[in-house]
FIZA-366155 format. One record per residue (C-alpha): x, y, z; residue in one letter. Coordinates in steps of 0.02 Angstrom, whole numbers, plus 50000, padded with zeros to 5 digits. Layout:
<recs>
XYZA...
</recs>
This chain:
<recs>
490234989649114X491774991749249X490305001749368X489214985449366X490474976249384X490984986749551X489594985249596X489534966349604X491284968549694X490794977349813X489304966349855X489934952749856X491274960049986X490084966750096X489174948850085X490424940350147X490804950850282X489074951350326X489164930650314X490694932350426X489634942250564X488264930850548X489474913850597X490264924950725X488454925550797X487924907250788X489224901050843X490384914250960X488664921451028X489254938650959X487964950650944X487024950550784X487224971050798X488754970250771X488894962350608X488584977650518X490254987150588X491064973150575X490734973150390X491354989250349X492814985850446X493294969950359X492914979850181X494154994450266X495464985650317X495504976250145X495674992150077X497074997350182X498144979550184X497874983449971X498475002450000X499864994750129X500594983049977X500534996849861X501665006649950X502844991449997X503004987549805X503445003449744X504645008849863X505614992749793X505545001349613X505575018849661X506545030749540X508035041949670X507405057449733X508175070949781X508395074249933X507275086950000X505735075949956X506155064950102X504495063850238X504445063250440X503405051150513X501945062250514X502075066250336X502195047550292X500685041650398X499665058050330X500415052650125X499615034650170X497885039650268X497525050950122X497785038449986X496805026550102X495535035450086X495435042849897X495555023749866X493845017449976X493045033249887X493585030049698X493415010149707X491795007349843X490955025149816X491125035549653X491415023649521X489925010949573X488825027449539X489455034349408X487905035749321X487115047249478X488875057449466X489285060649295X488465066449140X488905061648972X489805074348858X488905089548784X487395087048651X487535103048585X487735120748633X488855118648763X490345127648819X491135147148800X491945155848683X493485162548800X493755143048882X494185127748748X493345112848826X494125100348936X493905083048944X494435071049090X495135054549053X495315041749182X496715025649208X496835009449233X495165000249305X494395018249339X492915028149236X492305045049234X491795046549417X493495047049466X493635064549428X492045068949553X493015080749656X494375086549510X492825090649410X491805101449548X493385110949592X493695114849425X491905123449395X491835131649570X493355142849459X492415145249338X492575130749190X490895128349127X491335117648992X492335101849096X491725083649034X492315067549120X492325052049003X492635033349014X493615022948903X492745004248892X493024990648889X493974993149051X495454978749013X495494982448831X497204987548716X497635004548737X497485005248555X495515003948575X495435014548701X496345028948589X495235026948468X493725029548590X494625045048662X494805050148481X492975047448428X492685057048603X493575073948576X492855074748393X491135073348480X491375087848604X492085099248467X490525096848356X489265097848498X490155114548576X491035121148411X492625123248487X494085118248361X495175111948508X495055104848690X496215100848839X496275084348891X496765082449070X497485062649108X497535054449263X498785038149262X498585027249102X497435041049020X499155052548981X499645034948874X498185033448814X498095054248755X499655051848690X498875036948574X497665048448513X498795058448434X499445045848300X497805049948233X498285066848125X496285072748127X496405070048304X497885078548355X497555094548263X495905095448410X496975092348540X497705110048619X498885102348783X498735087248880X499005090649063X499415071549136X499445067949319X500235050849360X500775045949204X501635029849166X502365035648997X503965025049034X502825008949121X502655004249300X503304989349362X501574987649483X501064985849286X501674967249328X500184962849440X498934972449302X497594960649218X497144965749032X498004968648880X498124989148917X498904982349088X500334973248988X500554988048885X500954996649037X502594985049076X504404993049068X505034988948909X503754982648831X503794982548646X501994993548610X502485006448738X504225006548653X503595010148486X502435022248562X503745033248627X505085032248500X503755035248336X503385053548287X501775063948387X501165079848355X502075093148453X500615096648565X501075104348717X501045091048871X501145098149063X501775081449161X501465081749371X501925067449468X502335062849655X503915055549705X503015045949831X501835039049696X501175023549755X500795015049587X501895023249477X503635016249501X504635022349483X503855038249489X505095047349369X504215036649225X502935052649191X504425062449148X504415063748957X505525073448833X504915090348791X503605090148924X503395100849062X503815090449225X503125097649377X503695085549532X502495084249685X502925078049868X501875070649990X500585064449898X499845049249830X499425040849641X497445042449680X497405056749800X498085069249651X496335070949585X495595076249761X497315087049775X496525108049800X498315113449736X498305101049605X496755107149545X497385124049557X498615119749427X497725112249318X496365124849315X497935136949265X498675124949125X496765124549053X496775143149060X498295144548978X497965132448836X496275143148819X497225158748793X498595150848660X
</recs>
């Protein structure tokens, strides 16, 4: 469903650039060559004016850091052309073809005995292709048994969604036989996991949630969000309230966030009691899943769980 409907998206974008190149001929006299660049600018610098606002919005909400996270220059304009960029790939390349670049979760006969299974759960707007380059990284060490699954319908209460997650992780533990996975969260998926676990038979199949980019606390870019799990994602919101003062499972949860999290704000909302925080610098809300030391870490938190 949300990959059609990028696709349409990013059709019709194109379209109208394209339109856009064509009146610039007809009536400017500008070559009709150049319509095509001039396209893929316009779609570009959409994405960067989008990236630009991000940014803008949640340094106005950003949570105090301390004060060796503060960036030169450099590190600013390198924090921005990288999240740029994971953006234009999640939201005009990956997710449009996620058919192409992600298989569903096992049939049967899947996994090893030494690694419990991991499944990757995406946020807000975002499906399974999302984790493209989290995914590859985490084979290339040596997880065979990595799954990346999307929750649908994409604007749907978070309560659905947990029960799709749920219906998901009893599904890989039948096909492979494990008795527990790992779920690893980007964004909303952490609030979603965490869901999950008010359902007992659930929970008991769940062996650590490593989140990245969690909202567990809201986000007040939540504001702008379209869809009930988008409202459910406000500060102070009465769901996400009852959600974090009612009674989970003490399954172990690894928390790692950026203080210069362009989506989360503020960032410190990922922090949640009896988690393991792990604060990042320099980085951006999208460009954690194409992170190589992020995926280092969560290849060792996955390693760890399998070991418990």
């Amino acid at each position: 469903m949300l990959a059609r409907f990028l696709i349409l998206a990013v059709g019709a974008e194109l379209t109208l650039c394209f339109a856009a190149g064509a009146w610039m001929w007809w009536h400017l006299g500008v070559p009709l060559i150049w319509s095509v660049p001039f396209a893929v600018c316009a779609v570009l610098l959409i994405d960067a004016m989008l990236i630009a606002s991000s940014f803008a919005l949640s340094r106005r909400y950003a949570a105090t850091p301390p004060a060796t996270t503060r960036l030169t220059n450099v590190q600013k304009l390198r924090l921005f052309f990288y999240e740029f960029l994971a953006f234009t790939a999640v939201f005009t390349l990956l997710q449009p073809l996620v058919r192409l670049l992600i298989g569903p979760p096992p049939a049967g006969g899947a996994g090893a005995a030494d690694q419990a299974p991991v499944l990757l759960v995406p946020g807000i707007y975002c499906n399974a292709a999302l984790w493209w380059s989290m995914r590859r990284r985490l084979r290339t060490r040596g997880l065979k048994g990595v799954w990346a699954v999307t929750l649908e319908p994409p604007l749907a209460d978070i309560d659905e969604l947990a029960h799709h997650l749920c219906a998901q992780i009893a599904r890989v533990c039948e096909a492979t036989g494990a008795r527990q996975v790992v779920l690893v969260t980007h964004s909303m998926g952490g609030v979603v996991a965490r869901a999950c676990l008010r359902d007992a038979s659930a929970a008991t199949r769940v062996a650590k949630i490593v989140s990245l980019a969690a909202p567990y606390h809201g986000s007040e870019l939540a504001r702008w969000a379209v869809g009930a799990n988008g409202r459910q994602l406000r500060p102070g919101n009465a769901w996400l309230e009852a959600l974090n003062t009612s009674e989970l499972p003490p399954v172990p949860v690894v928390s790692l966030f950026s203080w210069h999290d362009n989506f989360v704000a503020p960032q410190d909302s990922a922090r949640l009691p009896g988690a393991l925080s792990v604060p990042l610098t320099g980085i951006g809300h999208l460009s954690l899943v194409f992170s190589k030391a992020v995926a280092q870490r969560v290849y060792e938190e996955i390693r760890s769980a399998s070991q418990m």
